[in-house]
Backbone as XML, in Angstrom:
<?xml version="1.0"?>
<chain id="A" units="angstrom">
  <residue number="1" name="UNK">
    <atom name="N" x="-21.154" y="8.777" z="25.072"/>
    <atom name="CA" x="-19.935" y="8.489" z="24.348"/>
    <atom name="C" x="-19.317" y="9.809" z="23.890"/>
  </residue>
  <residue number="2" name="UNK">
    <atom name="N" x="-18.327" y="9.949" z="24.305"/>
    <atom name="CA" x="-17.505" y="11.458" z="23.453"/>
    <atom name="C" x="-16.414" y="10.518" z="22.386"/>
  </residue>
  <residue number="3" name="UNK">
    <atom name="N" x="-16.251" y="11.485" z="21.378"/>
    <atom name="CA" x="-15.857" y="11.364" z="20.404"/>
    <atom name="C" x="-14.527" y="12.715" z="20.517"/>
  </residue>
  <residue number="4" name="UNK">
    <atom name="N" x="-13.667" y="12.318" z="20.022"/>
    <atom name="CA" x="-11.988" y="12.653" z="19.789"/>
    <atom name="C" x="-11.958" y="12.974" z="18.134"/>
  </residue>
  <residue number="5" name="UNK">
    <atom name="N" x="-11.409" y="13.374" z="17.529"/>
    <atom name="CA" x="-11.038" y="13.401" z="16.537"/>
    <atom name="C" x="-9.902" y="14.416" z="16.085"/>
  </residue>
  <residue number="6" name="UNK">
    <atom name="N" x="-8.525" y="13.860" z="16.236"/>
    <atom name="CA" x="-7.402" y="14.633" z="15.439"/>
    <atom name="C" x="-6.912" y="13.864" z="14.534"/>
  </residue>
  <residue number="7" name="UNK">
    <atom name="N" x="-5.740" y="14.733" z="14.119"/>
    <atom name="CA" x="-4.886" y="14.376" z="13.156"/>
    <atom name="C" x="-2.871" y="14.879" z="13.594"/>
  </residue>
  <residue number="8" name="UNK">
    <atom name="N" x="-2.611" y="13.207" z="13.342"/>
    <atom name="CA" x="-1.285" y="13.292" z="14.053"/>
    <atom name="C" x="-0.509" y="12.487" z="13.118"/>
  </residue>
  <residue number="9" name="UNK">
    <atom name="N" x="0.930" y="12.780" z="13.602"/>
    <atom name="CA" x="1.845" y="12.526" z="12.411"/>
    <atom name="C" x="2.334" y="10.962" z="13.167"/>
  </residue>
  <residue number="10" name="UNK">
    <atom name="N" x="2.324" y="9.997" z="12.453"/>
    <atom name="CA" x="3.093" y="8.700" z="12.885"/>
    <atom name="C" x="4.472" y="8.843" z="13.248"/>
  </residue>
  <residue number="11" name="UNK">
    <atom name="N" x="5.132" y="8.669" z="14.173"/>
    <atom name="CA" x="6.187" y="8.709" z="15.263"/>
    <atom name="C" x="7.229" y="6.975" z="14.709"/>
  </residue>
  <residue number="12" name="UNK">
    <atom name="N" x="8.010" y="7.635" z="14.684"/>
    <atom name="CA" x="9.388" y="6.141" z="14.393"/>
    <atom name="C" x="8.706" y="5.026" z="15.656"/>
  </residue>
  <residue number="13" name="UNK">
    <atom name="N" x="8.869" y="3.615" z="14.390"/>
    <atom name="CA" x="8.081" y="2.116" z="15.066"/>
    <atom name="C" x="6.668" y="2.443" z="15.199"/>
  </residue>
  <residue number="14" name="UNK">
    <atom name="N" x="6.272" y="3.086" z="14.439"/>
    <atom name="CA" x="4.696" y="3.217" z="14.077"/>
    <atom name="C" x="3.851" y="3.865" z="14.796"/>
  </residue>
  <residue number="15" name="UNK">
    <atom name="N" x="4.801" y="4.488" z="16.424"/>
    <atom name="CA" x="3.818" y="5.272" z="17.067"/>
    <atom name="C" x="2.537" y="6.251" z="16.901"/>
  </residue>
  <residue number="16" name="UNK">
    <atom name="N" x="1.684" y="6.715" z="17.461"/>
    <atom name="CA" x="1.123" y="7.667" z="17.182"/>
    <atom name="C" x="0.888" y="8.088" z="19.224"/>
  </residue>
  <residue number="17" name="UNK">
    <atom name="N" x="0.551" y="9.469" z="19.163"/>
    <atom name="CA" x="0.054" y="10.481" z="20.751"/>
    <atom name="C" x="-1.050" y="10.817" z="20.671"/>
  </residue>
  <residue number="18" name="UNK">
    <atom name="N" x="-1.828" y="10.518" z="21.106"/>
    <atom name="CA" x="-3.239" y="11.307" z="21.312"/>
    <atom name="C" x="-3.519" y="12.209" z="22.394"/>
  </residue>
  <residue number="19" name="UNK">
    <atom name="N" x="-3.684" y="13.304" z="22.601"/>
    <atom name="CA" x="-3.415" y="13.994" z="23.961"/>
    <atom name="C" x="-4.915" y="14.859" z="23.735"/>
  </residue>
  <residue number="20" name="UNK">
    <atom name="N" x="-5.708" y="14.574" z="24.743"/>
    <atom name="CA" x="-6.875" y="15.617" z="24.819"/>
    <atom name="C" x="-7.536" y="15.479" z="26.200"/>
  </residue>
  <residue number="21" name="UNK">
    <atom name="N" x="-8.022" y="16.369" z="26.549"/>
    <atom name="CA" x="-8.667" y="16.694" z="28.138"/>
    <atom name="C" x="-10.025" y="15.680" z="28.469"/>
  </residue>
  <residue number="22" name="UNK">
    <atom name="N" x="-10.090" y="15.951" z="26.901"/>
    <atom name="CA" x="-11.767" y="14.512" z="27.167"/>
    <atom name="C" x="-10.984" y="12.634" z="27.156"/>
  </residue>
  <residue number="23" name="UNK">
    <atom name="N" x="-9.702" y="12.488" z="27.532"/>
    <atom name="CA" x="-9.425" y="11.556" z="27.494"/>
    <atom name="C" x="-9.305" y="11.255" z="29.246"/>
  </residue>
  <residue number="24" name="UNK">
    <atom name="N" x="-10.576" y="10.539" z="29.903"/>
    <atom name="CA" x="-9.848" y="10.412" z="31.343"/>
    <atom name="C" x="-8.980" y="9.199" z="31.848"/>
  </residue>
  <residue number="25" name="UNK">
    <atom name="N" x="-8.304" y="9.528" z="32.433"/>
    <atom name="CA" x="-7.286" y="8.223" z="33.012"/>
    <atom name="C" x="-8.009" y="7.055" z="33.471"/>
  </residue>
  <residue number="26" name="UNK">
    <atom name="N" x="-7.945" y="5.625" z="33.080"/>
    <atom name="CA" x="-8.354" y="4.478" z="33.445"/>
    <atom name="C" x="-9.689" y="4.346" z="32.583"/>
  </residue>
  <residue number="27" name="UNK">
    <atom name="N" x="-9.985" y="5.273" z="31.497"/>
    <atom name="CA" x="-11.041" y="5.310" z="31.165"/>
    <atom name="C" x="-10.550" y="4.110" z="29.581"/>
  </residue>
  <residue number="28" name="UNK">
    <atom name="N" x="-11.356" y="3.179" z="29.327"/>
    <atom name="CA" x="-11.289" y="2.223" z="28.160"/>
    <atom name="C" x="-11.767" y="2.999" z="26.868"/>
  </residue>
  <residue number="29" name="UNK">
    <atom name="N" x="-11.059" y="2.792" z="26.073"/>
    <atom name="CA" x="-11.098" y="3.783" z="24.630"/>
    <atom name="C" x="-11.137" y="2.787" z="23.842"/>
  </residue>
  <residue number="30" name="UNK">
    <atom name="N" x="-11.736" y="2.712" z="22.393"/>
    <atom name="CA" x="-11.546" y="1.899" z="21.271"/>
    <atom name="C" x="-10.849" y="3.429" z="20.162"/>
  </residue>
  <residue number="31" name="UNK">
    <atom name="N" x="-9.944" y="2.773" z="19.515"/>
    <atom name="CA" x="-8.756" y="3.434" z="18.750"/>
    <atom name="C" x="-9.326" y="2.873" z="17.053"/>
  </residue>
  <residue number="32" name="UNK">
    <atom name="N" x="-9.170" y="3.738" z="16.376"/>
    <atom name="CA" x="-9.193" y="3.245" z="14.776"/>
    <atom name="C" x="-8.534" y="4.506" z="14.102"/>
  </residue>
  <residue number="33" name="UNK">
    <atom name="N" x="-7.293" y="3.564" z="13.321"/>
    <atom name="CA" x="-6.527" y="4.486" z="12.614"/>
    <atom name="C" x="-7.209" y="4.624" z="10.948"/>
  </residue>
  <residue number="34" name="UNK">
    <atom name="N" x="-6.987" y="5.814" z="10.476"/>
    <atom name="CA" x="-7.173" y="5.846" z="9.033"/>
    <atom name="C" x="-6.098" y="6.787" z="8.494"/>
  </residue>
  <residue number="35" name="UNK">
    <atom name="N" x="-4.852" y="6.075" z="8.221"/>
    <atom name="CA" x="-3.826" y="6.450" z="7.404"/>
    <atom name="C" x="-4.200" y="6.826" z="5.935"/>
  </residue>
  <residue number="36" name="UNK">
    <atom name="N" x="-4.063" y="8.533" z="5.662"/>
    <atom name="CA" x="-4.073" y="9.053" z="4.567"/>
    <atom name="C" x="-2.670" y="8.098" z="3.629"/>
  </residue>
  <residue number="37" name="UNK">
    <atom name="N" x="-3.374" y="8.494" z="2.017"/>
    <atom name="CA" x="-2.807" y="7.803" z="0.967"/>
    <atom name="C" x="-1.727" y="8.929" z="0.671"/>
  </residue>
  <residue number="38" name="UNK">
    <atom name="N" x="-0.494" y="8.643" z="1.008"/>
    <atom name="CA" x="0.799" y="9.594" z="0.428"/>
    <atom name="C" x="1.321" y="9.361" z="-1.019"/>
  </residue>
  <residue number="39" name="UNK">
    <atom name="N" x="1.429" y="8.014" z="-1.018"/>
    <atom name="CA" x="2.561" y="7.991" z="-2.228"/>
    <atom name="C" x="1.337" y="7.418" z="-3.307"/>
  </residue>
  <residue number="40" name="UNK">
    <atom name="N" x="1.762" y="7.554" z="-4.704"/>
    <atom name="CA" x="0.977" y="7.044" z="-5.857"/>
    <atom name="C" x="1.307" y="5.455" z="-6.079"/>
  </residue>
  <residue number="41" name="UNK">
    <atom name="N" x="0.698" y="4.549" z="-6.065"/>
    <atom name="CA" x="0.844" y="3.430" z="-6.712"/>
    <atom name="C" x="1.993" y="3.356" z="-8.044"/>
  </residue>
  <residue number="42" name="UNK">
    <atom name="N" x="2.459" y="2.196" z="-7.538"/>
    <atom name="CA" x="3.120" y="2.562" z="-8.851"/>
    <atom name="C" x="3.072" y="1.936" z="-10.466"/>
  </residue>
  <residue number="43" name="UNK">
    <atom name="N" x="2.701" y="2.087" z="-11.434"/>
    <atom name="CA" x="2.356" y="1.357" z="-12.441"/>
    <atom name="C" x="2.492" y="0.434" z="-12.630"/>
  </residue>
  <residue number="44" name="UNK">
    <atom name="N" x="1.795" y="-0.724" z="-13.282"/>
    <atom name="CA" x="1.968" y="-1.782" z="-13.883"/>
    <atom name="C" x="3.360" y="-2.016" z="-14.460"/>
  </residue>
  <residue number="45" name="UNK">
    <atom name="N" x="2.859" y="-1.479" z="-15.412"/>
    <atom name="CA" x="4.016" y="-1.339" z="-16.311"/>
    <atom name="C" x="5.843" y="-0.687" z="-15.672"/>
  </residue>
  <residue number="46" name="UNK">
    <atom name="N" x="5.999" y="-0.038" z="-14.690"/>
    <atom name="CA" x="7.396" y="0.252" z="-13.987"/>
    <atom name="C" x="7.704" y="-0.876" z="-13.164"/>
  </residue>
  <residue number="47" name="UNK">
    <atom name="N" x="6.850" y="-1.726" z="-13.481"/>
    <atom name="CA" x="7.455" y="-2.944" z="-12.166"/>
    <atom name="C" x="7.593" y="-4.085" z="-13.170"/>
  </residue>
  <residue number="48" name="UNK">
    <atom name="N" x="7.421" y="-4.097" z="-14.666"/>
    <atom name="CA" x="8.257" y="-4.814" z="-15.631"/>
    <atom name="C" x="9.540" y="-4.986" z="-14.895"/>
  </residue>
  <residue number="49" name="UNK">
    <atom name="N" x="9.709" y="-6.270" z="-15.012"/>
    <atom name="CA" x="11.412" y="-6.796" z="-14.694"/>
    <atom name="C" x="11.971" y="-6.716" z="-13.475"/>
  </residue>
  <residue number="50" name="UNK">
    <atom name="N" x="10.855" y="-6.082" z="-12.615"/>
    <atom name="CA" x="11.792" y="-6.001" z="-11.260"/>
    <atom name="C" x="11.741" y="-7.055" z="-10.255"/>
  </residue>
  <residue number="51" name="UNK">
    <atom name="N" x="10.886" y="-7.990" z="-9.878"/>
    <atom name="CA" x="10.879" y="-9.528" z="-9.457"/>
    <atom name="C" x="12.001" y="-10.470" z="-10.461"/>
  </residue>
  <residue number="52" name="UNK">
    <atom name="N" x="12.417" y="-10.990" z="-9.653"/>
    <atom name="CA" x="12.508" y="-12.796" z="-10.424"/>
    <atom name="C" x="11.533" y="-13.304" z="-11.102"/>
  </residue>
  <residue number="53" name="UNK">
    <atom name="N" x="12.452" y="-13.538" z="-12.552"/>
    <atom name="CA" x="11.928" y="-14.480" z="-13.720"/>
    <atom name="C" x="10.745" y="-13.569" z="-14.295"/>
  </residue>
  <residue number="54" name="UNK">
    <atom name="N" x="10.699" y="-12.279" z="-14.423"/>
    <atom name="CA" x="9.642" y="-11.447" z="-15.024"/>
    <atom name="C" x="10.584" y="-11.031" z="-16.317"/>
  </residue>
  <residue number="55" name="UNK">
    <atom name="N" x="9.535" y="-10.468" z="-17.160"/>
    <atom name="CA" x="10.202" y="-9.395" z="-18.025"/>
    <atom name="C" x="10.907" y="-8.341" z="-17.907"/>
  </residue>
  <residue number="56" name="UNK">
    <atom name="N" x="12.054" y="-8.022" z="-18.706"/>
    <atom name="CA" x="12.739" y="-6.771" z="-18.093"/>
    <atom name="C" x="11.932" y="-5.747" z="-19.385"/>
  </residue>
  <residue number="57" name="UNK">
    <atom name="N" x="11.320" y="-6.096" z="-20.241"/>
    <atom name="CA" x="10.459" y="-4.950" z="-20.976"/>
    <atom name="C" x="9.350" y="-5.026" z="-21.786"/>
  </residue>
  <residue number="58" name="UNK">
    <atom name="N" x="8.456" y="-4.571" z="-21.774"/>
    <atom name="CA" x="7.235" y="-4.908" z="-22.955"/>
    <atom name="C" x="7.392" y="-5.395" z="-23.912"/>
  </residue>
  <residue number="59" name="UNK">
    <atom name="N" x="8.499" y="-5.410" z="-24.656"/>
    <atom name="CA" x="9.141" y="-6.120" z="-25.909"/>
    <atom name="C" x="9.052" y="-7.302" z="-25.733"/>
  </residue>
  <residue number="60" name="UNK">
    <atom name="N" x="9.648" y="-7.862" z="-24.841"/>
    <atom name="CA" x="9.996" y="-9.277" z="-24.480"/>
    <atom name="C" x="8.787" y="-10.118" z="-23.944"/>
  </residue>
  <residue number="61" name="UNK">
    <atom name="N" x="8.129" y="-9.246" z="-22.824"/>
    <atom name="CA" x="6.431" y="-9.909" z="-21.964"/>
    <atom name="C" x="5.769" y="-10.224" z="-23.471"/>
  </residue>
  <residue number="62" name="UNK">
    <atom name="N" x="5.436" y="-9.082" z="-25.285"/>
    <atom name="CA" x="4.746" y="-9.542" z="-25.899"/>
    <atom name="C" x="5.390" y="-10.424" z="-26.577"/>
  </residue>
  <residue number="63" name="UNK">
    <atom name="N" x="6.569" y="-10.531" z="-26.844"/>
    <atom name="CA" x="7.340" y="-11.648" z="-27.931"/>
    <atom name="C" x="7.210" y="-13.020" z="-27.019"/>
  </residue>
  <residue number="64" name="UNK">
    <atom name="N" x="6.997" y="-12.681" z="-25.802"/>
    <atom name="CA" x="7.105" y="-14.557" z="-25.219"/>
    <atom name="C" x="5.514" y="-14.980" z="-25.428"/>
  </residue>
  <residue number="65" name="UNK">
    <atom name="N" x="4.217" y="-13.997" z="-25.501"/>
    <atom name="CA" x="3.056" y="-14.456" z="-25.379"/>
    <atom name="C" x="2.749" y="-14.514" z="-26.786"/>
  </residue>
  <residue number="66" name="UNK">
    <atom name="N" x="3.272" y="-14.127" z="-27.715"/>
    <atom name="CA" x="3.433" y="-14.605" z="-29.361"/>
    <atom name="C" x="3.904" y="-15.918" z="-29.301"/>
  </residue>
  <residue number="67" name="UNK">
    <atom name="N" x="4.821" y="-16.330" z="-28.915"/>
    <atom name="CA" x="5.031" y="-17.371" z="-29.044"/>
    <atom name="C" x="4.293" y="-18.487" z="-28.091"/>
  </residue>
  <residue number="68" name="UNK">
    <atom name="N" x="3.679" y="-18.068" z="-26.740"/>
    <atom name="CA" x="2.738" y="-19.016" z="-26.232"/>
    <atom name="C" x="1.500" y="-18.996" z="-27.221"/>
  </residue>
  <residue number="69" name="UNK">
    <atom name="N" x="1.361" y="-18.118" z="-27.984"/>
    <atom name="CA" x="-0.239" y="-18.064" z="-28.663"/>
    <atom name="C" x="0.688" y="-19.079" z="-30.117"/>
  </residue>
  <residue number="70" name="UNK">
    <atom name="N" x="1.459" y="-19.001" z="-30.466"/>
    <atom name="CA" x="2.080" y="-19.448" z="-31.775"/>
    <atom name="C" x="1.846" y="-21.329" z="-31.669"/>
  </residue>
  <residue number="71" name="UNK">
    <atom name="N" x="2.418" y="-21.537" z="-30.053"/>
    <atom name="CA" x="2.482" y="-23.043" z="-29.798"/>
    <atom name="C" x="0.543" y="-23.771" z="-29.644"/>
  </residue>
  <residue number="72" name="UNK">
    <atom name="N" x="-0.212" y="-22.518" z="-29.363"/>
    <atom name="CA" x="-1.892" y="-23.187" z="-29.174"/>
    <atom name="C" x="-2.092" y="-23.270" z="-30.540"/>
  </residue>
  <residue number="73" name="UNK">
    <atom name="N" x="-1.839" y="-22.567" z="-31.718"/>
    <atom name="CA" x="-2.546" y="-22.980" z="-33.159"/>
    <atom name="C" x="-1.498" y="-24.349" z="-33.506"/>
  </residue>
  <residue number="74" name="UNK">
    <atom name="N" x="-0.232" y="-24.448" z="-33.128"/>
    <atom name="CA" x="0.367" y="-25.875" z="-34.044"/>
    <atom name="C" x="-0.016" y="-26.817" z="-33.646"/>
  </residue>
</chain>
């Protein structure tokens, strides 16, 4: 078994090229991508309000669960 190992930049519609001399023509290859982590997650908290029917701010997410906790003691 030979083993390949580069690193290549993803190509527009998700392409990727692999080009090496130990690759022979008609020869069957198994492929596994491992896409490095670029961008940071983005917080919990910055995605306040940005869906439908969410909170648009921490103010509001705790004043509505005050009042769900207000309606379990009456």
């Amino acid at each position: 078994m030979v083993v390949v190992r580069q690193k290549v930049v993803v190509k527009k519609d998700g392409q990727i090229e692999l080009n090496s001399p130990e690759l022979l023509e008609g020869a069957t290859a198994e492929v596994i991508v491992l896409i490095e982590a670029t961008a940071k997650a983005p917080s919990l908290e910055s995605l306040l309000g940005k869906a439908s029917g969410n909170f648009g701010s921490r103010a509001e997410a705790d004043e509505h669960i005050r009042k769900e906790r207000d309606t379990w003691i009456s």
